[in-house]
N, CA, C and O of each residue as an XYZ file, in Angstrom:
504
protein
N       5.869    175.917    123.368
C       7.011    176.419    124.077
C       6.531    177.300    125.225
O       5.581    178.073    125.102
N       7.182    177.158    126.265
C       6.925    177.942    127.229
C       7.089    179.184    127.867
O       8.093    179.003    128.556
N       6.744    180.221    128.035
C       6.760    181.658    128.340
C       8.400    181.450    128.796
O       9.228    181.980    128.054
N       8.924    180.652    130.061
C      10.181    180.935    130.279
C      10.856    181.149    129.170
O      11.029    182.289    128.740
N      11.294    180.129    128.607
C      11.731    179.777    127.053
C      12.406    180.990    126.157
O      13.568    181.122    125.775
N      10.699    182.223    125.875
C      11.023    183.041    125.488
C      11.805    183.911    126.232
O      12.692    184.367    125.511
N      11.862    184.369    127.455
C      12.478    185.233    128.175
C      13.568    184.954    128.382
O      14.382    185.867    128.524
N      14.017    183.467    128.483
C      15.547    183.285    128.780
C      16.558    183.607    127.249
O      17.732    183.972    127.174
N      15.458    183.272    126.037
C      15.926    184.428    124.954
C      16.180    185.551    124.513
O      17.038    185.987    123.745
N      15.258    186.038    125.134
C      15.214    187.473    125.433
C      16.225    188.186    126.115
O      16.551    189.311    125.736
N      16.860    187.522    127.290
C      17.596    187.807    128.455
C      18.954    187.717    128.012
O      19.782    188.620    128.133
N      19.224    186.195    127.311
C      20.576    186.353    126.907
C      21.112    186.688    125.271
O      22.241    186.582    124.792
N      19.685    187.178    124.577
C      20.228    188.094    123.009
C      20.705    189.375    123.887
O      21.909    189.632    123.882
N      19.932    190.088    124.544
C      20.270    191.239    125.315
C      21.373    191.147    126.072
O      22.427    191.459    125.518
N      21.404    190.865    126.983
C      23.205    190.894    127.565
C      24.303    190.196    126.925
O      25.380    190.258    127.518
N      24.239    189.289    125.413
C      25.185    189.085    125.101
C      25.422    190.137    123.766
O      26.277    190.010    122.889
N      24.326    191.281    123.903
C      24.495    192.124    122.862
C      24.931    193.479    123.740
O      25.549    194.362    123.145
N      24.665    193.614    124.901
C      24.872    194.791    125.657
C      26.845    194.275    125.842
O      27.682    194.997    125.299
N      27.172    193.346    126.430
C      28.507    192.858    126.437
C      29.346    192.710    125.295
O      30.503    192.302    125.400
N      28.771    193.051    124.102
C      29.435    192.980    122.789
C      29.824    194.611    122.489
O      30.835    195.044    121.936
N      28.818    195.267    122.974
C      28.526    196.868    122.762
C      30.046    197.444    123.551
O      30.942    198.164    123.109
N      29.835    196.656    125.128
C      30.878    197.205    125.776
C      32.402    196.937    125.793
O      33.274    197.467    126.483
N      32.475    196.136    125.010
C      33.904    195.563    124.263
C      34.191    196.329    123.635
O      35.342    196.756    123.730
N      32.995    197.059    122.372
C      33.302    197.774    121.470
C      33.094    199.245    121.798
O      32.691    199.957    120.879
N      33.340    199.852    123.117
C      33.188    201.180    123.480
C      34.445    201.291    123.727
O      35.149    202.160    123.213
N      35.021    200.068    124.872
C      36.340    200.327    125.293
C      37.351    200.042    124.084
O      38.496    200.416    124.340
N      37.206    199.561    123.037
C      37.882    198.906    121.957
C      38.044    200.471    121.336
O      39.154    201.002    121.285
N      36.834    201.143    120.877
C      36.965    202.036    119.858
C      37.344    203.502    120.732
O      38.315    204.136    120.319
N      36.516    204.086    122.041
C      37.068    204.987    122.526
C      37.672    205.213    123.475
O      37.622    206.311    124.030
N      38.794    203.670    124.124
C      39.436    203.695    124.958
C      40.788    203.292    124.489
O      41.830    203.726    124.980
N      40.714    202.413    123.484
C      42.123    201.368    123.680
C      42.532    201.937    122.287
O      43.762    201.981    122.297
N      42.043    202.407    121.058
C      42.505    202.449    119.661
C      42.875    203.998    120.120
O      44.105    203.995    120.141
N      42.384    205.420    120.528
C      42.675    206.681    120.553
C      44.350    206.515    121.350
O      45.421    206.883    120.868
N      44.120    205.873    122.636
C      45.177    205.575    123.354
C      46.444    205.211    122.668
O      47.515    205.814    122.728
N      46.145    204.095    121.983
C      47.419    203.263    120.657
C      47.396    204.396    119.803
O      47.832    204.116    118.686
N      47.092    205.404    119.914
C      47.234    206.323    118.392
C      46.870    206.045    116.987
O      47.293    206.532    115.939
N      45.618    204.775    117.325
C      45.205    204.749    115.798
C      44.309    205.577    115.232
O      44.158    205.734    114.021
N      43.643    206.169    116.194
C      42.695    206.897    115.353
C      43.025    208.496    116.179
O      43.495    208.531    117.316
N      42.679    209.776    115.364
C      42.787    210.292    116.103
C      41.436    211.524    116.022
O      40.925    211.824    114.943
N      41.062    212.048    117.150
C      39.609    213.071    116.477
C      39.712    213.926    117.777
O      40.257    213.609    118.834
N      39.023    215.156    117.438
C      39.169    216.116    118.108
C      38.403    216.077    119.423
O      37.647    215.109    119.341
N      38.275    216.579    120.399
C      37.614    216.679    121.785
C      35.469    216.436    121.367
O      34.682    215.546    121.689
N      35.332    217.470    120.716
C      34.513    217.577    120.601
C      33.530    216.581    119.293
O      32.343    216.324    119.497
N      34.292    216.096    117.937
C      33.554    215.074    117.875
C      33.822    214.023    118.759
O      32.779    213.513    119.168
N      34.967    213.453    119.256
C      35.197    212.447    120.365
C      33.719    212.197    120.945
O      33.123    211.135    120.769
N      33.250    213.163    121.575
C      32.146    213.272    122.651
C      31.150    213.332    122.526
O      30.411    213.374    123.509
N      30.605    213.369    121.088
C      29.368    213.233    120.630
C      29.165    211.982    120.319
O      28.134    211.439    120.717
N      29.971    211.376    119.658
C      30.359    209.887    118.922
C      29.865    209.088    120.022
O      29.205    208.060    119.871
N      30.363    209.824    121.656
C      30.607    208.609    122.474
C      29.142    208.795    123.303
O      28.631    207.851    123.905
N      28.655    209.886    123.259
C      27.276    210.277    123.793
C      26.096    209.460    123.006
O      25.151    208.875    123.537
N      26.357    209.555    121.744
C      25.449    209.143    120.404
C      25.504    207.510    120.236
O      24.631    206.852    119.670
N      26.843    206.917    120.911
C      26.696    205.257    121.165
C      25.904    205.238    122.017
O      24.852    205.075    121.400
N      25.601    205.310    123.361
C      24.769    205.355    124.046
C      23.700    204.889    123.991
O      23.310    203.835    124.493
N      23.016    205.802    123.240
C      21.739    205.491    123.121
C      20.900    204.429    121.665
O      19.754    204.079    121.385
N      21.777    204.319    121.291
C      22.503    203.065    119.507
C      22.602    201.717    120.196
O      22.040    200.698    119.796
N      23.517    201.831    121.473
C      24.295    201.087    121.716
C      22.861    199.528    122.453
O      22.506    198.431    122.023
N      22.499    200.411    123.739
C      21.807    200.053    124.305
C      20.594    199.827    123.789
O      20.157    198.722    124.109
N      19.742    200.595    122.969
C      18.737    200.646    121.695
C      18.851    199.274    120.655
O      17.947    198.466    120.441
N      20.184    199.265    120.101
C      20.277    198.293    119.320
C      20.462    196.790    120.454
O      20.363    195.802    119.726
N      20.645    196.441    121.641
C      20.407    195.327    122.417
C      19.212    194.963    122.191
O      18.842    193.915    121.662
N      18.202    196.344    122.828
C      16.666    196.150    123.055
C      16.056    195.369    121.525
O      15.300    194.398    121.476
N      16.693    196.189    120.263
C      15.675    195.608    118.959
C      16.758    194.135    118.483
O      16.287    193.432    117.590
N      17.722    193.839    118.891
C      18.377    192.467    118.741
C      17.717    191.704    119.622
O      17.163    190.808    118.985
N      17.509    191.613    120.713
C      16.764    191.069    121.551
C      15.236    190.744    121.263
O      14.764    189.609    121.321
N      14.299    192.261    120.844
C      13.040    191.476    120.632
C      12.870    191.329    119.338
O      11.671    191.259    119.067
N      13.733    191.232    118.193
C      13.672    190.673    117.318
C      14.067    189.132    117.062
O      13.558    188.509    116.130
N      15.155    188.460    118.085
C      14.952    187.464    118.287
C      14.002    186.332    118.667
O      13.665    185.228    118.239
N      13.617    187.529    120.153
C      12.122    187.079    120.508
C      10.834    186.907    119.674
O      10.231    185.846    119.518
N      10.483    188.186    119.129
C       9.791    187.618    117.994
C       9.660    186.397    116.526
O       8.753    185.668    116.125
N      10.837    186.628    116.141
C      11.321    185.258    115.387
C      10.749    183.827    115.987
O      10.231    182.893    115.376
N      10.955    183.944    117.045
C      11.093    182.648    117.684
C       9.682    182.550    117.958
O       9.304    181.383    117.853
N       8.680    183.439    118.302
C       7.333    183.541    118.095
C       6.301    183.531    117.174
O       5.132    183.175    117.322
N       7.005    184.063    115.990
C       6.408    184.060    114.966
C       6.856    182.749    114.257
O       6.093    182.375    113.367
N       7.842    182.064    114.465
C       7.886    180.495    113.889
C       7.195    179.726    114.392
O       6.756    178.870    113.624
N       6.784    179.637    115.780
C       6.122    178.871    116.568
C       4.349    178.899    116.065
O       3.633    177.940    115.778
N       4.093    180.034    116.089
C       2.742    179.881    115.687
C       2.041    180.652    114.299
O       0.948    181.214    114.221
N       2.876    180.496    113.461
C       2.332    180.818    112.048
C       2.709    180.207    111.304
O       3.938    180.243    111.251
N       2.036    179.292    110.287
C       1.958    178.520    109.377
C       2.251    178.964    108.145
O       1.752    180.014    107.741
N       3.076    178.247    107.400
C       3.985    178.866    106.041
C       2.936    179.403    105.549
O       1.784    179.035    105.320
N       3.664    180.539    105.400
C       2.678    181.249    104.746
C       3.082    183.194    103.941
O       4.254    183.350    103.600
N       2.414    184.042    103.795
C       2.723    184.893    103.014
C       3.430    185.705    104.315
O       4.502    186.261    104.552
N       1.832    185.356    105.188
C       2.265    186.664    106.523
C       3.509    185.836    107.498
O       3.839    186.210    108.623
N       3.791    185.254    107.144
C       4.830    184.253    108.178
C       6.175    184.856    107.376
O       7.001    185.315    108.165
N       6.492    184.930    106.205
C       7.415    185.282    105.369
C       8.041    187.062    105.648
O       9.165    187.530    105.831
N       6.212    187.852    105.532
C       6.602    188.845    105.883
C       6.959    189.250    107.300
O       7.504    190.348    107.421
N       6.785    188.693    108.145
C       6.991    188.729    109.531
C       8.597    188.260    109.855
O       9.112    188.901    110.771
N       9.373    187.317    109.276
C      10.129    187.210    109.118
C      11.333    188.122    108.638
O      12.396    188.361    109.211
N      10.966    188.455    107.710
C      11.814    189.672    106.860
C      11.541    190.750    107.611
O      12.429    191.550    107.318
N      10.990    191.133    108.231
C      10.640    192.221    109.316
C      11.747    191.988    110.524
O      12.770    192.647    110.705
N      11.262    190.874    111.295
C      12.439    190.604    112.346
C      13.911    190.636    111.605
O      14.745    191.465    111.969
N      14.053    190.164    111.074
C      15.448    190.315    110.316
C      15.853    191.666    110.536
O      16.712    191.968    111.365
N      15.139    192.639    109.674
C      15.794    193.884    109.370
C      15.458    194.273    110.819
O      16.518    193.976    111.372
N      14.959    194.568    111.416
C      15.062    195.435    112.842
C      16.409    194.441    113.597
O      17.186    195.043    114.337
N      16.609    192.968    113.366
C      17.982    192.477    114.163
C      19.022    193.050    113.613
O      20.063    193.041    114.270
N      19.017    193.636    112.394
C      20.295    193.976    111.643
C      20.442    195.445    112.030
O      21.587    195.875    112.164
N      19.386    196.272    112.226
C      19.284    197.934    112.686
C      19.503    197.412    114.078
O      20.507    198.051    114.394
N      19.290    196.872    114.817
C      19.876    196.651    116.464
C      21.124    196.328    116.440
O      21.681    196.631    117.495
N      21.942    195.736    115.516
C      22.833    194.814    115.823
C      23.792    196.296    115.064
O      24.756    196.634    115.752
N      23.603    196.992    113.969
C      24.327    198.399    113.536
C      24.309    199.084    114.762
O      25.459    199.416    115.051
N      23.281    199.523    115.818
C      23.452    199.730    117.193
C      24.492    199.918    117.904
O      25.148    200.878    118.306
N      24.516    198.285    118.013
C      25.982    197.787    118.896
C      26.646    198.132    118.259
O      27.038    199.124    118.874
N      27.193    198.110    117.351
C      28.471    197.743    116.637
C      29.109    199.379    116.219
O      30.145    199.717    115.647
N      27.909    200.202    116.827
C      27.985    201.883    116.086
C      29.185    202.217    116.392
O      29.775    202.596    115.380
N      29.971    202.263    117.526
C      31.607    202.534    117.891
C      32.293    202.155    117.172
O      32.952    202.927    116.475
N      32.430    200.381    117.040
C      33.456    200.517    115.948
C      33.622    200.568    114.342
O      34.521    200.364    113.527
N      32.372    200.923    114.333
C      32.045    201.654    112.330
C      32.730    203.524    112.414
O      33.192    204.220    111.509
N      32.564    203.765    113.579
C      32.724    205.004    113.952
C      34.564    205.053    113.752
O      35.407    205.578    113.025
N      34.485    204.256    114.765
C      36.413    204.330    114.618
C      37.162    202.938    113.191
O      38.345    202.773    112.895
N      36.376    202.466    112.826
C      36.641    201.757    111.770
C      36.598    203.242    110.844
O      37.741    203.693    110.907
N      35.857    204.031    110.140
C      36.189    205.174    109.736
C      36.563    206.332    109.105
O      36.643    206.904    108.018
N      36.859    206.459    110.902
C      38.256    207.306    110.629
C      39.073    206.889    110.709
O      39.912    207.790    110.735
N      39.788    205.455    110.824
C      40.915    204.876    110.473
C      41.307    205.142    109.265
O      42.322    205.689    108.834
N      39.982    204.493    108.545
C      40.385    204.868    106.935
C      40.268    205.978    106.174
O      40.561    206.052    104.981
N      39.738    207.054    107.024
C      39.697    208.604    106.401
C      41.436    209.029    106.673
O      42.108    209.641    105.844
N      41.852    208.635    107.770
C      43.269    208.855    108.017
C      43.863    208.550    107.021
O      44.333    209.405    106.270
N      44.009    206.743    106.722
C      44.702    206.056    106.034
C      44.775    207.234    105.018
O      45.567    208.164    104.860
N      43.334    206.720    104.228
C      43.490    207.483    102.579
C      44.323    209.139    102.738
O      45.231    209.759    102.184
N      43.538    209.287    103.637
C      44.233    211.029    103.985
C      45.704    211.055    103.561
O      46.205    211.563    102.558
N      46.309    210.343    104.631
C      47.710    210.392    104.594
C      48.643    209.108    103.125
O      49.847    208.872    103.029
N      47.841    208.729    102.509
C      48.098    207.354    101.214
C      47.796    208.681     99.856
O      48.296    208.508     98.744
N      47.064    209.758    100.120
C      47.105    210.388     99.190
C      47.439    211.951     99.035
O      47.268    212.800     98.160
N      48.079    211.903    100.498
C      48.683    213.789    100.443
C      49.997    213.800     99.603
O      50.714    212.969     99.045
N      49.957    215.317     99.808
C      51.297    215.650     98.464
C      51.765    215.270     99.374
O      51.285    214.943    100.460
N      53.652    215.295     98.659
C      54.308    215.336     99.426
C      54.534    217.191     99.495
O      54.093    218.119     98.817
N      55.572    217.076    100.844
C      55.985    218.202    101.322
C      57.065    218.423    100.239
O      57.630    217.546     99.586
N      57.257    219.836    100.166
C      58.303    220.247     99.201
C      59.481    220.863     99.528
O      60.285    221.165     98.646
């Protein structure tokens, strides 16, 4: 396989993971606070959204060269013990990249449900 090959893998795990990220920024701290589903104070708001950031974009980079690698390490290692463990390696760093992206809406996924239960299990008023 040819060097392009890998890079055009490389190129589009990454921007179709950076474009997944940014769905889920405007999804969780633009469009759900707005609808009144979730609601949080100024100041965690802004950490949450500071702390995607660097998750967000981070988890592209290790979805990306964990793909890349996969696709490298099938190509030239022969079944084998270290081929297995190399495998299970890329895996878990695609799954810690891909928690990355997805960090916004686990964030506002939540506190949806800290709400929910919140309010599914307060007294009532008397």
């Amino acid at each position: 396989m040819s060097h392009s090959s890998y890079d055009n893998l490389l190129k589009k795990d990454f921007w179709s993971s950076i474009r997944l990220w940014i769905v889920m920024e405007f999804l969780s701290f633009g469009l759900f606070p707005v609808l009144g589903l979730i609601h949080m104070d100024n100041d965690r708001f802004q950490s949450y959204f500071i702390m995607s950031f660097p998750l967000g974009i981070g988890g592209a980079f290790l979805v990306a060269g964990s793909s890349r690698f996969l696709q490298r390490t099938t190509a030239n290692l022969d079944r084998s013990s270290e081929r297995d463990i190399a495998l299970t390696l890329a895996q878990i760093v695609g799954w810690v990249g891909a928690f990355g992206v997805m960090f916004p809406f686990f964030i506002v996924v939540g506190q949806f449900l800290t709400e929910a239960f919140g309010e599914l299990y307060r007294e009532p008023k008397k």
